[in-house]
VMD Tcl script that draws the C-alpha trace (Angstrom):
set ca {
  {-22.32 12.90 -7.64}
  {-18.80 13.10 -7.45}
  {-16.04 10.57 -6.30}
  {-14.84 10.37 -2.25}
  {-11.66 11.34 -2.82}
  {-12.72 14.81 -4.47}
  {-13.53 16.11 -0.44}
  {-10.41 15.71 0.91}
  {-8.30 18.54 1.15}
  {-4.62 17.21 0.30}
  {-6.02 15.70 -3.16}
  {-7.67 19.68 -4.08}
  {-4.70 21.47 -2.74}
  {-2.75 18.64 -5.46}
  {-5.10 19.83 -8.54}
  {-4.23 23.34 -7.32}
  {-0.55 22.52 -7.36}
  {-0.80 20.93 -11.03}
  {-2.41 24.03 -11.94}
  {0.16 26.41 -10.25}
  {2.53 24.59 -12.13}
  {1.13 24.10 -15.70}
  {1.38 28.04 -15.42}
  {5.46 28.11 -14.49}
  {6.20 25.97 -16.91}
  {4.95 28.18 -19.41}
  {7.86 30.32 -18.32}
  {10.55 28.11 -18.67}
  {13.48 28.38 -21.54}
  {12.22 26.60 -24.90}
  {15.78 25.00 -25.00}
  {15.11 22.69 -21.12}
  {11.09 22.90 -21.86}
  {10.51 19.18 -22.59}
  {12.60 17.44 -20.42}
  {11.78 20.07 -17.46}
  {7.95 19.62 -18.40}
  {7.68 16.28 -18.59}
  {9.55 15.42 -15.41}
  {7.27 17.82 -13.49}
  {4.04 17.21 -15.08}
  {4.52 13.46 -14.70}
  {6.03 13.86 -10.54}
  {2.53 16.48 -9.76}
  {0.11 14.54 -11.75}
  {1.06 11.07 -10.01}
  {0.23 13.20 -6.63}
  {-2.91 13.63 -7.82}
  {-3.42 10.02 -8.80}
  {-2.39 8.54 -5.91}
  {-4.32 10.49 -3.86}
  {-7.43 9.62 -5.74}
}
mol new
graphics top color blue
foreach p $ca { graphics top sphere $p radius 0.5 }
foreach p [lrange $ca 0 end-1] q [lrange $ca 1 end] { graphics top cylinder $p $q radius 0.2 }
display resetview
């Protein structure tokens, strides 16, 4: 079935975003990696959530 907000195009082009960046951060120095991380994991997954 699905939820409404799963059609609209800002909230898939948001999932593709966190998933664009879950793969940069895997490139990032070890020595910035958890406050860098957690700053942008936390700012694209609230997109996501609010859109939803």
């Amino acid at each position: 079935m699905g939820f409404k907000f799963e059609k609209q195009k800002d909230w898939q082009l948001a999932l593709e975003l966190d998933g664009e960046i879950a793969e940069l951060i895997k490139s990032f120095l070890k020595e910035r990696l958890f406050i860098l991380v957690s700053q942008i994991k936390l700012a694209v997954d609230s997109v996501v959530l609010n859109i939803a």
